[in-house]
C-alpha positions as a Markdown table, in Angstrom:
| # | Residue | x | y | z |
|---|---|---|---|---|
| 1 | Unk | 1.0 | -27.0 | 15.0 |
| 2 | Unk | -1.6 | -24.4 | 15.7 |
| 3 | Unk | -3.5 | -23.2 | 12.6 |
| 4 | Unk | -3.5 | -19.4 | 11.9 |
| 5 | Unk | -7.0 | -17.6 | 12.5 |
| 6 | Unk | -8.4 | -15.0 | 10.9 |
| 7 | Unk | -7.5 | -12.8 | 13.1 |
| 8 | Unk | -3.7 | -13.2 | 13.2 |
| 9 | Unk | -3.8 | -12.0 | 9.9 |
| 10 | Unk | -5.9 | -8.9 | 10.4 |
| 11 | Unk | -3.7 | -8.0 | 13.4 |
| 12 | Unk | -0.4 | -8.4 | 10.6 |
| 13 | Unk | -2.7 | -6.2 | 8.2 |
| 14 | Unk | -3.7 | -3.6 | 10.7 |
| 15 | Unk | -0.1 | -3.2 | 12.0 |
| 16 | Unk | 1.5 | -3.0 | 8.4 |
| 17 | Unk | -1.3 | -0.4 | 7.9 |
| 18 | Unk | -0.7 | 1.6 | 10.9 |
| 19 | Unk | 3.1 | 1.6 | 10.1 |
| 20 | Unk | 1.9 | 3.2 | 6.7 |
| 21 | Unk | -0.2 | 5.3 | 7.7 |
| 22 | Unk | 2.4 | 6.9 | 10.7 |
| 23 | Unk | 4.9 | 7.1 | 7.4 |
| 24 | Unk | 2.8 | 9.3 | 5.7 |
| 25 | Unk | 1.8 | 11.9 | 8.6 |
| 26 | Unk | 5.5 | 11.8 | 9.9 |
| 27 | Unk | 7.7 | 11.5 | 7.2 |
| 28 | Unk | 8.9 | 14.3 | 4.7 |
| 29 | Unk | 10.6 | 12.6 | 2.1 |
| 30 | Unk | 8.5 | 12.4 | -0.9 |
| 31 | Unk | 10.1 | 8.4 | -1.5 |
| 32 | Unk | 9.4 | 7.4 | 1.8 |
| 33 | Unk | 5.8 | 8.7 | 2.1 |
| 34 | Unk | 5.3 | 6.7 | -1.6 |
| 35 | Unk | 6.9 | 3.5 | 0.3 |
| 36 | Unk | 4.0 | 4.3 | 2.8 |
| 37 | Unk | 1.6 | 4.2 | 0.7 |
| 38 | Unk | 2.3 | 1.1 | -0.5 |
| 39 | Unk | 2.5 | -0.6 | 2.6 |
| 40 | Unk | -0.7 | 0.5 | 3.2 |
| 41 | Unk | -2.1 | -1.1 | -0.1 |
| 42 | Unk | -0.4 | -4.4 | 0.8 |
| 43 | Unk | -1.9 | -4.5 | 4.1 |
| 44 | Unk | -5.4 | -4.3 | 2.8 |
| 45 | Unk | -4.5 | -6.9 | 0.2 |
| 46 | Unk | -3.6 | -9.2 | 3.0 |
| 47 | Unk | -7.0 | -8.4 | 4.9 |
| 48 | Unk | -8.8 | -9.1 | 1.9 |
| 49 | Unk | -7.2 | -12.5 | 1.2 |
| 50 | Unk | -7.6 | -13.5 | 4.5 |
| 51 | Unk | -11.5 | -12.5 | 4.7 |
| 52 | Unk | -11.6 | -14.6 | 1.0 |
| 53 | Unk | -10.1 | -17.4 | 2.6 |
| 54 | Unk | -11.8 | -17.3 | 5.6 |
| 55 | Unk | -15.6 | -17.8 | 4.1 |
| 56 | Unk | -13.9 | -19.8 | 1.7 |
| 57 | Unk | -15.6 | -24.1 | 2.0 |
| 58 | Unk | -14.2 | -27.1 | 0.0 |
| 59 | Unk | -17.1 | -27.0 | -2.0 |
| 60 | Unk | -17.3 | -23.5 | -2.9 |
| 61 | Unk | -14.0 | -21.5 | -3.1 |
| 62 | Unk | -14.3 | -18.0 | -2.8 |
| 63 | Unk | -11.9 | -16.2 | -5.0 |
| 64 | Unk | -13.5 | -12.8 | -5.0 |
| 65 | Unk | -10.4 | -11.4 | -2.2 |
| 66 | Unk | -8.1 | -12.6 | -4.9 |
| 67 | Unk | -9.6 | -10.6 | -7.8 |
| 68 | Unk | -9.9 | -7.8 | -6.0 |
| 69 | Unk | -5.7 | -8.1 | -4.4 |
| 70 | Unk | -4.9 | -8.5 | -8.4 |
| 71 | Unk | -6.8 | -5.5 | -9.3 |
| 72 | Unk | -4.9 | -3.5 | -6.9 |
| 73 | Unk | -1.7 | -4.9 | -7.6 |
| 74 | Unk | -2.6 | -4.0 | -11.3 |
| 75 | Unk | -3.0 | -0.4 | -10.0 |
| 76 | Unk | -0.9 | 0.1 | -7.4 |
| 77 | Unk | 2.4 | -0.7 | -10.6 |
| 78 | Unk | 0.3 | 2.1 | -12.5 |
| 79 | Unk | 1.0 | 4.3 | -9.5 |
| 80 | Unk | 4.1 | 3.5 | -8.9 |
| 81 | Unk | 5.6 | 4.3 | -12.7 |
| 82 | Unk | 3.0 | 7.2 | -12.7 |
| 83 | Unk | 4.7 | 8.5 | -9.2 |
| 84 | Unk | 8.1 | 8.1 | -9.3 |
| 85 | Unk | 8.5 | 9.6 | -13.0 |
| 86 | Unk | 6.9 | 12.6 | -11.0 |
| 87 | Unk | 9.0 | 12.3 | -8.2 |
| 88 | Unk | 12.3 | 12.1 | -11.0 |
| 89 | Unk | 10.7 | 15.3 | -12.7 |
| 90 | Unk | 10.5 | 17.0 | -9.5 |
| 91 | Unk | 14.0 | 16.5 | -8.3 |
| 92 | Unk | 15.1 | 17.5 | -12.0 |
| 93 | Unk | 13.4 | 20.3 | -11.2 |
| 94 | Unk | 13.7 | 21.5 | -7.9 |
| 95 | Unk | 16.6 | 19.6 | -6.7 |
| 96 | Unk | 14.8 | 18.4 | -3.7 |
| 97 | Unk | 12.1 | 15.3 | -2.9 |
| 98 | Unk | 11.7 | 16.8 | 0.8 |
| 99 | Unk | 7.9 | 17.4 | 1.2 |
| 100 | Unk | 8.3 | 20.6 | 2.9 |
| 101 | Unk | 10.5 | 22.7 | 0.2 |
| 102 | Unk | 7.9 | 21.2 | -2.5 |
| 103 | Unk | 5.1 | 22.9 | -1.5 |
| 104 | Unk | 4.9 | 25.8 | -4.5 |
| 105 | Unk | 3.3 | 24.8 | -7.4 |
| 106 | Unk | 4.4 | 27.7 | -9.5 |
| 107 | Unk | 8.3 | 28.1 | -11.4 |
């Protein structure tokens, strides 16, 4: 069994990002552009595990890419309560979550 490189994993990262990223520009739904967004934040959490692993020895771990994937984590669950209690207050609101009818900030 071949071992997996680095760069099989920055190809998985750059291709979950991509997807993300062509979800936000494309998409109108206000849900589905969120669910972008945290595509993207997972595929930079894989990149930088995989560059923590990568310098990592046996004699000197390297955990710093795993601090930094549980910081995000930690902020990506405050964005997500933060977001999608907007998201419910504009529906209540407006009766819509397509991006395109939400573009008035006043009423």
């Amino acid at each position: 069994m071949l071992p997996v490189a680095l760069n099989h994993y920055l190809i998985v990262a750059a291709l979950l990002f991509c997807t993300g990223f062509a979800g936000v520009l494309l998409r109108r739904n206000v849900i589905v552009v969120f669910m972008c967004l945290e595509l993207m934040l997972n595929a930079a959490n894989i990149a930088l595990v995989a560059f923590s692993r990568y310098n990592a020895t046996v004699e000197r771990p390297m955990m710093d890419g795993n601090v930094f994937v549980f910081f995000v984590i930690t902020v990506a669950a405050a964005e997500v309560a933060t977001g999608l209690a907007i998201i419910v207050a504009l529906y209540r609101r407006r009766g819509t979550v397509m991006a395109d009818d939400l573009t008035a900030l006043k009423k």
